[in-house]
GUDREN-852755 format. One record per residue (C-alpha): residue in three letters; y, x, z. Coordinates in nm, 3 decimals. Each point is the difference from the previous one (the first is absolute). Layout:
<r 'ALA', <Y, X, Z>>
...
***
This chain:
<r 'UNK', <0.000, 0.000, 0.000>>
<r 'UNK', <0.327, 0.122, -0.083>>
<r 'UNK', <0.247, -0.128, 0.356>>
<r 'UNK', <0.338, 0.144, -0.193>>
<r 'UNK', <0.188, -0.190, 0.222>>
<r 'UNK', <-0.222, 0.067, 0.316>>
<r 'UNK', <-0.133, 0.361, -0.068>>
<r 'UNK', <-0.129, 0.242, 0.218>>
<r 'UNK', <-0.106, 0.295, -0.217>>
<r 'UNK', <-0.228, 0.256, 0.298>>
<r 'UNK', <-0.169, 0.295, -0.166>>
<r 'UNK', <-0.217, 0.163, 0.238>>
<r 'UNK', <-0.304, 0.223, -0.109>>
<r 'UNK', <-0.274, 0.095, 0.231>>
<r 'UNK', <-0.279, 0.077, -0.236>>
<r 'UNK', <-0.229, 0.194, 0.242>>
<r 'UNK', <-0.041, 0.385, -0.165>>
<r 'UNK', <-0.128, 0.302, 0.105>>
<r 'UNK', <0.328, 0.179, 0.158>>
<r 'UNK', <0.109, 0.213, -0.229>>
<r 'UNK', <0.154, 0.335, 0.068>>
<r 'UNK', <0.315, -0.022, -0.207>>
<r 'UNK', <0.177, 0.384, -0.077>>
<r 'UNK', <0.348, -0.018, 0.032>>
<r 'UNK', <0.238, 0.055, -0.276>>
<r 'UNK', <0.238, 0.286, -0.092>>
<r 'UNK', <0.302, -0.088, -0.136>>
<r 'UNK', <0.273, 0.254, -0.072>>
<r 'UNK', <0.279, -0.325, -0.058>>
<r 'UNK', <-0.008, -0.340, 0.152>>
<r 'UNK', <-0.164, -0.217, -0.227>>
<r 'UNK', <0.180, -0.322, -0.108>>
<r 'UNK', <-0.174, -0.333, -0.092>>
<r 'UNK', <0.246, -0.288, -0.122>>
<r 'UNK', <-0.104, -0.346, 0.080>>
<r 'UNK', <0.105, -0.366, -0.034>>
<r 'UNK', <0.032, -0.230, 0.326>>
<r 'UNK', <-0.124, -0.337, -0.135>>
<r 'UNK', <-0.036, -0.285, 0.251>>
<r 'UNK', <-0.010, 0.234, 0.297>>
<r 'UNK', <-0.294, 0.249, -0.189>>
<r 'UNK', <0.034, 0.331, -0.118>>
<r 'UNK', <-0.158, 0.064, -0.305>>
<r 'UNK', <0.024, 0.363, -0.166>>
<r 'UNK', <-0.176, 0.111, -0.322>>
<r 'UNK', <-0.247, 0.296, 0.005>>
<r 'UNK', <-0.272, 0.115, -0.214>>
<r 'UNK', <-0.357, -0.023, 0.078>>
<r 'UNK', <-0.271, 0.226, -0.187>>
<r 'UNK', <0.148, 0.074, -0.358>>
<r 'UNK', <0.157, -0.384, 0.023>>
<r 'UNK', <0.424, 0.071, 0.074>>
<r 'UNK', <0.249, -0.307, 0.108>>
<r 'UNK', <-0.253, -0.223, 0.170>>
<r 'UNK', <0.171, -0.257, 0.245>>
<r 'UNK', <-0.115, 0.053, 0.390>>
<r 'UNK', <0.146, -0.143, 0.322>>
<r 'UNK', <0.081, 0.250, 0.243>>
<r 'UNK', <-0.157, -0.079, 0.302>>
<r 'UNK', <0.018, 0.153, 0.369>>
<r 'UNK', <-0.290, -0.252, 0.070>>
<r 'UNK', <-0.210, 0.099, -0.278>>
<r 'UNK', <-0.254, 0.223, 0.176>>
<r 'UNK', <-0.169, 0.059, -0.360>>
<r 'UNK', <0.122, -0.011, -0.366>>
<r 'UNK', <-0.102, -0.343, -0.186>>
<r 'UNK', <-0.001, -0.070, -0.321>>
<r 'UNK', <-0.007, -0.305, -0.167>>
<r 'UNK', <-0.306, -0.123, -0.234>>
<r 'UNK', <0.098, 0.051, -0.351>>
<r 'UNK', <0.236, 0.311, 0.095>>
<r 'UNK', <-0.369, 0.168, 0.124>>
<r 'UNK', <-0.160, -0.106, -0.330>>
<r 'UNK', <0.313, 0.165, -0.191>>
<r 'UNK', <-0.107, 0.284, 0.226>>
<r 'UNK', <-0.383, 0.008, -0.090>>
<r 'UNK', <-0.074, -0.078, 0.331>>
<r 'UNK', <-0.315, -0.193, -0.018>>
<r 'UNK', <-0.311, -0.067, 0.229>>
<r 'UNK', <0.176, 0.148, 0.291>>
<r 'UNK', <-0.157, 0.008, 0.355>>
<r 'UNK', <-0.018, -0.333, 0.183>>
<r 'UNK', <0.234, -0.062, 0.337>>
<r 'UNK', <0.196, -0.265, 0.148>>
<r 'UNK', <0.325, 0.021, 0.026>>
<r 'UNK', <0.150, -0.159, 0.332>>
<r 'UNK', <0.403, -0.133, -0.072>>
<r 'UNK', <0.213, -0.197, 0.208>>
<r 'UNK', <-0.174, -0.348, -0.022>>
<r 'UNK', <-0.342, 0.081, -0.130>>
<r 'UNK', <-0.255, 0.228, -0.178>>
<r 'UNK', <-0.095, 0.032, -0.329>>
<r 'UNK', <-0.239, 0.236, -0.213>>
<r 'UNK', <0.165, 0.358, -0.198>>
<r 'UNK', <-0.136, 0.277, -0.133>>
<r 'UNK', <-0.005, 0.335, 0.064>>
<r 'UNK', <0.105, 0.305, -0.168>>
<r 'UNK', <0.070, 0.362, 0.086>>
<r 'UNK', <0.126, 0.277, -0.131>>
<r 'UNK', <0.323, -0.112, -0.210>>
<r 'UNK', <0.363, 0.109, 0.008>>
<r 'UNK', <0.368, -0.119, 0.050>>
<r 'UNK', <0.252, 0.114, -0.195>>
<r 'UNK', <0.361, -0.009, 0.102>>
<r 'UNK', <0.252, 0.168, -0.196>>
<r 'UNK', <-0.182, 0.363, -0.099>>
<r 'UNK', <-0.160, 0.040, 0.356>>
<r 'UNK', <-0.378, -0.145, 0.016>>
<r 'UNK', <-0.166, -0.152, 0.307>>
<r 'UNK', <-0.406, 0.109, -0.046>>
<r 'UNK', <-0.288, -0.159, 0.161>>
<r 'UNK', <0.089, -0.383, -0.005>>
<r 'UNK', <-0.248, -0.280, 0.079>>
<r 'UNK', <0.089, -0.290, -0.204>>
<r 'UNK', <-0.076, -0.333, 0.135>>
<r 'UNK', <-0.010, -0.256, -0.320>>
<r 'UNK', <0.050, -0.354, 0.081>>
<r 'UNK', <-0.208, -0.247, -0.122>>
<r 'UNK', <0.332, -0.241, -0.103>>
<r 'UNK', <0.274, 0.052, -0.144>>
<r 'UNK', <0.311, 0.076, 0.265>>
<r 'UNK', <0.276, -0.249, 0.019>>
<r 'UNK', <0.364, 0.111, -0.033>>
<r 'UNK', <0.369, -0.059, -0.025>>
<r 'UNK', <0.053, 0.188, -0.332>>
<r 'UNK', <0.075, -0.248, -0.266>>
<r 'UNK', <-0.175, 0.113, -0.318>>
<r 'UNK', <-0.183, 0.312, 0.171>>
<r 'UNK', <-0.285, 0.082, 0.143>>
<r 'UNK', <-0.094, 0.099, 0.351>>
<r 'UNK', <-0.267, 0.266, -0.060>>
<r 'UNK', <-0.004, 0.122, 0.327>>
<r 'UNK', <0.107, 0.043, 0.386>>
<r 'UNK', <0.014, 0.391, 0.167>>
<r 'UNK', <0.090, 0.102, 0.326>>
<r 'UNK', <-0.197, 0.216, 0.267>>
<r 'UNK', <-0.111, 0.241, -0.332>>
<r 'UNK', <0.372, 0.131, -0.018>>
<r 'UNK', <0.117, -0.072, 0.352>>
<r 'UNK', <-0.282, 0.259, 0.144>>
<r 'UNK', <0.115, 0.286, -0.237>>
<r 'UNK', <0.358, 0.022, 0.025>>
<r 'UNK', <0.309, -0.097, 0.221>>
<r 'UNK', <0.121, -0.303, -0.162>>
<r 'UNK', <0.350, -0.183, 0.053>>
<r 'UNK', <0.077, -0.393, -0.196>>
<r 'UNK', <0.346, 0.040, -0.069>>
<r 'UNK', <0.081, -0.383, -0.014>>
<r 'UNK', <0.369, 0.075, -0.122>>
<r 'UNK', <-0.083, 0.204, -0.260>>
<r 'UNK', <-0.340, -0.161, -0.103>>
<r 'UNK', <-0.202, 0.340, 0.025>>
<r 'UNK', <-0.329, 0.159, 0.133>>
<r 'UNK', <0.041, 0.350, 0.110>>
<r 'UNK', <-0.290, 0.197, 0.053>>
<r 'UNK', <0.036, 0.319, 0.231>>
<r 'UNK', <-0.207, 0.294, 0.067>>
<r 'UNK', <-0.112, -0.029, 0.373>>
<r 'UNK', <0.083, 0.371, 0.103>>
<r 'UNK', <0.344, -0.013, -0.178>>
<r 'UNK', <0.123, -0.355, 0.157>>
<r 'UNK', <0.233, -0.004, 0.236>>
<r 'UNK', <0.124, -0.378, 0.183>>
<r 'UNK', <0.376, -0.086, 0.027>>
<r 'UNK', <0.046, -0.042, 0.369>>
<r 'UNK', <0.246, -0.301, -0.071>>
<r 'UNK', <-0.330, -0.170, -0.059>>
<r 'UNK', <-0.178, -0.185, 0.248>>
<r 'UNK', <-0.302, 0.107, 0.051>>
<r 'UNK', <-0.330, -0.215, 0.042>>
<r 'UNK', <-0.323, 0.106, 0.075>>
<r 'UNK', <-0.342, -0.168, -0.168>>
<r 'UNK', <-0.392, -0.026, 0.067>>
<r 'UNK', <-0.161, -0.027, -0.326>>
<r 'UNK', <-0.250, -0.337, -0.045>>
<r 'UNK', <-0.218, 0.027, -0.310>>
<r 'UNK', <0.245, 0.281, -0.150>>
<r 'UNK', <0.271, -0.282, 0.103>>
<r 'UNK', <0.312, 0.070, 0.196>>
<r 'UNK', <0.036, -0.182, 0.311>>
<r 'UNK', <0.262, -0.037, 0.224>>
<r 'UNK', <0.075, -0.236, 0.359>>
<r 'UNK', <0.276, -0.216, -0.020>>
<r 'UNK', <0.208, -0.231, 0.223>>
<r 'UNK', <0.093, -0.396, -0.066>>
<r 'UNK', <0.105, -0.276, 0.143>>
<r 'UNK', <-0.046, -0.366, -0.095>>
<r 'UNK', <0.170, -0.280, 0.148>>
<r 'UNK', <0.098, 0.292, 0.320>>
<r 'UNK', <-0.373, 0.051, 0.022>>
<r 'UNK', <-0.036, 0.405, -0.036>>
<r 'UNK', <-0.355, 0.122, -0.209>>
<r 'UNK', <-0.057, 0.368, -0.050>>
<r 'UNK', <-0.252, 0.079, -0.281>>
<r 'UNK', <-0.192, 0.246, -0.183>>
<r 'UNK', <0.156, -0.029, -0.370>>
<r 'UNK', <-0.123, 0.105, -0.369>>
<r 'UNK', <0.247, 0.153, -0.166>>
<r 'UNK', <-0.006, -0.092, -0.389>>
<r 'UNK', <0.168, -0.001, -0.278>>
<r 'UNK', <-0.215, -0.196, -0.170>>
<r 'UNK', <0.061, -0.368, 0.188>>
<r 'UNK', <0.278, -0.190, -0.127>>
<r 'UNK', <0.118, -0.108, 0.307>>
<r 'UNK', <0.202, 0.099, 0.320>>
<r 'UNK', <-0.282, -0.046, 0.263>>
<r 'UNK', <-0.328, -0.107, 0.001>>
<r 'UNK', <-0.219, -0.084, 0.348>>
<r 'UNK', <-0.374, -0.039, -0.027>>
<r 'UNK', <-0.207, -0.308, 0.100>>
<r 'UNK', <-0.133, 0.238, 0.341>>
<r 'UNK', <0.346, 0.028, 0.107>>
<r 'UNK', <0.173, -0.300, -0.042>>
<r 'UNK', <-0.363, -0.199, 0.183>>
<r 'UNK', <0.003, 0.228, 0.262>>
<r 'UNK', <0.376, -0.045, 0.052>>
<r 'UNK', <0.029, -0.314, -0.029>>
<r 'UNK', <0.259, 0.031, -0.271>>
<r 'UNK', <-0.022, -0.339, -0.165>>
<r 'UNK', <0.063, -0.144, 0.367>>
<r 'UNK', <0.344, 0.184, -0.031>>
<r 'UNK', <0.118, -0.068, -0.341>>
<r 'UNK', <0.236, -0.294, -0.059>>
<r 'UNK', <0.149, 0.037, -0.316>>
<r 'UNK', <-0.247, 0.072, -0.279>>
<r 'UNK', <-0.236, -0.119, -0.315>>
<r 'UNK', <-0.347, 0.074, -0.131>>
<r 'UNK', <-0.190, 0.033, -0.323>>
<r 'UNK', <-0.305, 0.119, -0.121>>
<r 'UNK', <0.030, 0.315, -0.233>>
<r 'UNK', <-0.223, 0.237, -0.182>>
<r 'UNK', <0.145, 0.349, 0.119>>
<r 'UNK', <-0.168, 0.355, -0.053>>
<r 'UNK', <-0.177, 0.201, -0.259>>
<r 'UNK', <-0.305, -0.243, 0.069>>
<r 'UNK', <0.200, -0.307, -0.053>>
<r 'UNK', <-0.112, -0.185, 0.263>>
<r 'UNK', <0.094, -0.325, 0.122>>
<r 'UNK', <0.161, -0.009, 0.408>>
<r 'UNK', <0.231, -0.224, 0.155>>
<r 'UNK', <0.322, 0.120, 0.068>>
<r 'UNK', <0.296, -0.113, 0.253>>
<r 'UNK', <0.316, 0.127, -0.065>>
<r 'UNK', <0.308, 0.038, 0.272>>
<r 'UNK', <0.265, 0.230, 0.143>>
<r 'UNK', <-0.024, 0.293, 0.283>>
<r 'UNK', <0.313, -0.015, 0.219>>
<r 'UNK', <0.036, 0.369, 0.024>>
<r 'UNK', <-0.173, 0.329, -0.149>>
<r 'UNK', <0.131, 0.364, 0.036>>
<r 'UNK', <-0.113, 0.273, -0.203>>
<r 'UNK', <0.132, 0.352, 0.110>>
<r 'UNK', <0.351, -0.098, 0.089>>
<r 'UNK', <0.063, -0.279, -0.192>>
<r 'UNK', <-0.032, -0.380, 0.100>>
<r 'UNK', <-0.111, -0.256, -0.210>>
<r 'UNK', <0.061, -0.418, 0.065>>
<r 'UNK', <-0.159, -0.271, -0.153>>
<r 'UNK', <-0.305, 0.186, -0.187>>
<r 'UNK', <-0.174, -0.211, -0.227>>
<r 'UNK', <-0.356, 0.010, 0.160>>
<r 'UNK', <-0.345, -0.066, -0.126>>
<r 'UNK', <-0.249, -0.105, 0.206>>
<r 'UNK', <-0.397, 0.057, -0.190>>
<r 'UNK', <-0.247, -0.268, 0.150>>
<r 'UNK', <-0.340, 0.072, -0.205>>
<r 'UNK', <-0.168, 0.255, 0.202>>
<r 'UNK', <-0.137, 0.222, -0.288>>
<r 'UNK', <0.050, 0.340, -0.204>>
<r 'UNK', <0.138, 0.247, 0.168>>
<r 'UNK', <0.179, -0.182, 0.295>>
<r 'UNK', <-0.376, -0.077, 0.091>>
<r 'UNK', <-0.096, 0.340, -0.002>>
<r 'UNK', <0.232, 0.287, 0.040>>
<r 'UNK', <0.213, 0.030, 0.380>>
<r 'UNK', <0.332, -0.121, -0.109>>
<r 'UNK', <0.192, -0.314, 0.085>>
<r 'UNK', <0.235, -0.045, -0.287>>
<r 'UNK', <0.171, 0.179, -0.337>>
<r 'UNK', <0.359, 0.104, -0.002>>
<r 'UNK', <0.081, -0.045, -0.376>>
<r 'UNK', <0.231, 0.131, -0.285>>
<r 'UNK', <0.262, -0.294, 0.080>>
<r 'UNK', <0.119, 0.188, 0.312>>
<r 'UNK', <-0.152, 0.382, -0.109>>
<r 'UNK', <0.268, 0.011, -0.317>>
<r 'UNK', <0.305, -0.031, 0.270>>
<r 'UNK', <-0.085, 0.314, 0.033>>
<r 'UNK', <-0.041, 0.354, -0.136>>
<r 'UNK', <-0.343, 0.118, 0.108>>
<r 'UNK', <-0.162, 0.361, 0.041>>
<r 'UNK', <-0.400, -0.001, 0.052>>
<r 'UNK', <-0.104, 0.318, 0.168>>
<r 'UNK', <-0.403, -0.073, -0.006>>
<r 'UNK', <-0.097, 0.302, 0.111>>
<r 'UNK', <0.189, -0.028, 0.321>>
<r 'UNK', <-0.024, -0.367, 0.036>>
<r 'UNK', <0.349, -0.095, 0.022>>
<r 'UNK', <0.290, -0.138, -0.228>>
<r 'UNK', <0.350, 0.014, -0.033>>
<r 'UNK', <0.259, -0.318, -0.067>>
<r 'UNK', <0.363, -0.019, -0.040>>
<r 'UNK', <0.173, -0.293, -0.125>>
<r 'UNK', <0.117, -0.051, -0.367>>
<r 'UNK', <0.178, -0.224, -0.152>>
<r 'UNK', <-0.183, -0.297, 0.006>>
<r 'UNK', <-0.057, 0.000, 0.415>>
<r 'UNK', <0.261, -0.282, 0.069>>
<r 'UNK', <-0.121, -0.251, -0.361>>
<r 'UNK', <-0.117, -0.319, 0.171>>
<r 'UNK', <-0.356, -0.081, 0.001>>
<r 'UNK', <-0.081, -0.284, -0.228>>
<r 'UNK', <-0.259, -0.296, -0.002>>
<r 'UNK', <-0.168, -0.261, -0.261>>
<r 'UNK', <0.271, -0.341, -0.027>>
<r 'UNK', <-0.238, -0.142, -0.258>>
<r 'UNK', <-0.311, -0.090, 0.192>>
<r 'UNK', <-0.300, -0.004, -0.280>>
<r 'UNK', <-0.295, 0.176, -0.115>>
<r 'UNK', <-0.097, 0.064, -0.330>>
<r 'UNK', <-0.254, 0.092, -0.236>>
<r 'UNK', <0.082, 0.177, -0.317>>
<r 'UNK', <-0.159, -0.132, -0.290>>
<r 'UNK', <-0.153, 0.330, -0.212>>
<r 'UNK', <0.014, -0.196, -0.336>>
<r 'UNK', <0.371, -0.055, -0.005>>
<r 'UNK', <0.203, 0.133, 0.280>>
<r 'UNK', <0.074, -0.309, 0.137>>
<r 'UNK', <0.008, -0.084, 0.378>>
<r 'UNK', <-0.240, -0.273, 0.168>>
<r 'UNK', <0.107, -0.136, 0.317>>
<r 'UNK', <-0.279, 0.023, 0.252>>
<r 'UNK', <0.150, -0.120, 0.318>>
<r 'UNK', <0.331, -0.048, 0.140>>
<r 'UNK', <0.128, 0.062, 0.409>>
<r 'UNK', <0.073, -0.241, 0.214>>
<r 'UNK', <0.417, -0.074, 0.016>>
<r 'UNK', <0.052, 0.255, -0.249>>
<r 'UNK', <0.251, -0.054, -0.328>>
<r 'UNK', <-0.283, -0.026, -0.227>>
<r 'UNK', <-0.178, -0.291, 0.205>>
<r 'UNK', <0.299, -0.175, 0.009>>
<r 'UNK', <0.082, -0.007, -0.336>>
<r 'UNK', <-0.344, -0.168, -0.074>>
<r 'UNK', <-0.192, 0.268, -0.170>>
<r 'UNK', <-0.376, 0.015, 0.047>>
<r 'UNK', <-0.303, 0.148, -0.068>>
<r 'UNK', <-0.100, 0.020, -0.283>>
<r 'UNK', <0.356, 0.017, -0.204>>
<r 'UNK', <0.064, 0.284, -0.250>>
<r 'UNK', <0.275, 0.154, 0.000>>
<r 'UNK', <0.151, 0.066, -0.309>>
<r 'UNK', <0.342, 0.109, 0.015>>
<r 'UNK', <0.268, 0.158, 0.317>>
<r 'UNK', <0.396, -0.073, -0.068>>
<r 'UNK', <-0.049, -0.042, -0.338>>
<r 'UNK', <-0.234, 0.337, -0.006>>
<r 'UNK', <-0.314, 0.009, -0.162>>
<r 'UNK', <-0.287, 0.062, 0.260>>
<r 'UNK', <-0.168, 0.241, -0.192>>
<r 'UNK', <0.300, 0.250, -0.069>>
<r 'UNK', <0.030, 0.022, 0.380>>
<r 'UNK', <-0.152, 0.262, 0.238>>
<r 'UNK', <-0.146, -0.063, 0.303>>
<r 'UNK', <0.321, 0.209, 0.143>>
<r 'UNK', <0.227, -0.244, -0.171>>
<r 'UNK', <-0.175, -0.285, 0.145>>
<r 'UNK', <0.025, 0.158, 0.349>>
<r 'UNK', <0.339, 0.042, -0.042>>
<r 'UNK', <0.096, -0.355, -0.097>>
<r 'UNK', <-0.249, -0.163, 0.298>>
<r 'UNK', <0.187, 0.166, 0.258>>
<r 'UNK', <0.326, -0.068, -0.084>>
<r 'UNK', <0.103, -0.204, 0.310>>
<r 'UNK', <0.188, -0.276, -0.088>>
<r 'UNK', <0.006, 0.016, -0.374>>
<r 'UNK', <-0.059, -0.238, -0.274>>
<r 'UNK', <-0.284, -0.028, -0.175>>
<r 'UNK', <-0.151, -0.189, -0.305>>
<r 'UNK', <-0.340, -0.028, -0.074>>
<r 'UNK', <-0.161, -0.128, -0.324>>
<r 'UNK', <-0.334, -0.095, 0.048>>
<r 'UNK', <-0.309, -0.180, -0.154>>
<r 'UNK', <-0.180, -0.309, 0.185>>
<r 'UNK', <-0.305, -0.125, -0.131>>
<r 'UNK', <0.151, 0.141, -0.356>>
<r 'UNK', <0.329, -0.180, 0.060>>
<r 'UNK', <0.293, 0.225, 0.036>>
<r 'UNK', <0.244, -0.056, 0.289>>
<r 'UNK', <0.369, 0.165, 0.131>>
<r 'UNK', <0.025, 0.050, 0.387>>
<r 'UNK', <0.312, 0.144, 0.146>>
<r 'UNK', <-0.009, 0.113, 0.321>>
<r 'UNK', <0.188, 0.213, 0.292>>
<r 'UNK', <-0.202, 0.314, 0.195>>
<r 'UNK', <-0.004, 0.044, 0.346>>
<r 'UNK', <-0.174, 0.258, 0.202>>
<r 'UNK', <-0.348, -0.155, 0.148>>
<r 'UNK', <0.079, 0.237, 0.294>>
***
């Protein structure tokens, strides 16, 4: 199901390996990797093998490099060796394959294991292809600092790095290859300390797993809030979701009010397995410029440009299904009190048209974009048991 409206994009990968004993890399220079920030995900191109300018997310929660389906047949990677891999909601089945190489600029990154999908991987890029998602692969052999103002990657030698002490300083335990890091909340003046994921990969400000918020007694505490069911991970699997605010969150020395909050229900995945009670996503992580020191388990922040931007939420209220054939948009359920329930539209409906836009010439970014646009205008053209309609109607934020 595509939830453009209602997404929660989580990329975790904790395909169980052999540890590998990665070498670290020399580099005489920093190395630079551009990269586009597209609904709250990095994604950088990088070669793989002798294939240049494939698409990858880059992950800090990808604890191995995935590939998608027909990006690994491109490759020639066929009849790999069977795992499981475990993502945020569920499992599913991968292959295996050692012994391949990243390429990033002129330097080379030897002795990959490439885990290939079984599915294709669902993204933001209109027109492009996601072939892939990378993380723990580069983040164990160099230094690396995501320069969120000036959309770049640098890659530093680990003997020649040296932090800016301006930065605030964070130390890590690794889960799975994963960063994680204990942070402080409050909801509704109710004060929760827990142990956090730190990932670029999830679309989202905060995430707290199904553990937690039971054994908390979280959705005792909540008063203002809404839930869905959503297909979220790499195993697109189906959980119920309840969204809300935290009152208060500090990381290093800056306080943050009102966090959009997302509270995962489904005990499965990785929430079920690995000691962790929630995800700190790319929503809060790109306030920031970040340094990953992995070899000394710590990380650096300092604030960019983007730390005081508000933190936005869905004013639509629906969930949709994008038809493959033609682009168009099928309405698969609306929320309670939201816009879209209120202007009548129901499951089932297809939308054809947004503000006089075809649906089809519009990204999923685009569509973000206009759904969160508190207290905009809004016209949908849609079709109803092949009759087309008009519905005008004003967005509000559901929380």
């Amino acid at each position: 199901m595509l939830s453009i409206s209602q997404t929660i994009r989580v990329v975790i990968l904790a395909v169980m390996l052999f540890p590998q004993c990665h070498e670290k890399q020399k580099l005489s220079e920093p190395l630079c990797l551009p990269f586009r920030l597209i609904n709250d995900i990095i994604y950088v191109r990088i070669g793989i093998n002798e294939i240049d300018s494939l698409n990858f997310i880059f992950d800090t929660g990808a604890g191995s490099t995935l590939i998608g389906l027909r990006t690994g047949d491109l490759l020639g990677l066929t009849n790999g060796k069977k795992s499981t891999n475990i993502g945020a909601a569920g499992s599913h089945p991968v292959q295996i394959f050692h012994g391949n190489s990243i390429a990033i600029g002129q330097e080379t990154i030897d002795n990959i294991s490439l885990i290939k999908n079984e599915t294709e991987l669902s993204s933001a890029l209109l027109g492009e292809r996601l072939d892939g998602i990378v993380g723990y692969d580069i983040l164990s052999r160099f230094v690396v600092t995501i320069d969120y103002d000036r959309s770049l990657i640098e890659l530093h030698d680990f003997g020649k790095y040296s932090a800016d002490s301006s930065w605030h300083e964070i130390k890590f335990k690794k889960i799975s290859n994963i960063p994680s890091i204990s942070l402080a909340f409050t909801i509704d003046d109710k004060e929760y300390l827990g142990k956090f994921l730190v990932d670029s990969g999830a679309d989202a400000n905060m995430i707290l797993g199904p553990s937690f918020v039971k054994d908390n007694g979280i959705m005792e505490e909540i008063h203002n809030s809404y839930s869905f069911n959503s297909r979220i991970g790499t195993s697109n699997a189906k959980t119920e979701v309840v969204i809300t605010r935290i009152s208060n969150m500090k990381m290093g020395k800056v306080d943050f009010r009102q966090v959009p909050l997302a509270l995962i229900l489904s005990n499965s995945g990785v929430f079920s397995l690995l000691n962790f009670d929630g995800i700190l996503g790319n929503s809060i992580l790109k306030r920031f410029n970040i340094t990953f020191d992995y070899r000394k388990n710590r990380m650096f922040i300092n604030p960019n440009k983007s730390i005081d931007e508000g933190f936005s939420v869905d004013c639509l209220g629906i969930l949709f299904k994008k038809d493959k054939s033609d682009g168009k948009l099928i309405v698969q359920n609306t929320i309670k009190g939201s816009s879209a329930e209120k202007a009548g539209l129901i499951r089932g409906d297809t939308i054809t048209s947004i503000n006089n836009m075809d649906i089809k010439d519009l990204s999923s970014h685009e569509l973000r974009i206009l759904f969160r646009d508190d207290g905009s205008d809004i016209t949908f053209e849609y079709l109803r048991s092949g009759q087309p309609y008009v519905v005008k109607m004003k967005l509000k934020a559901l929380i």
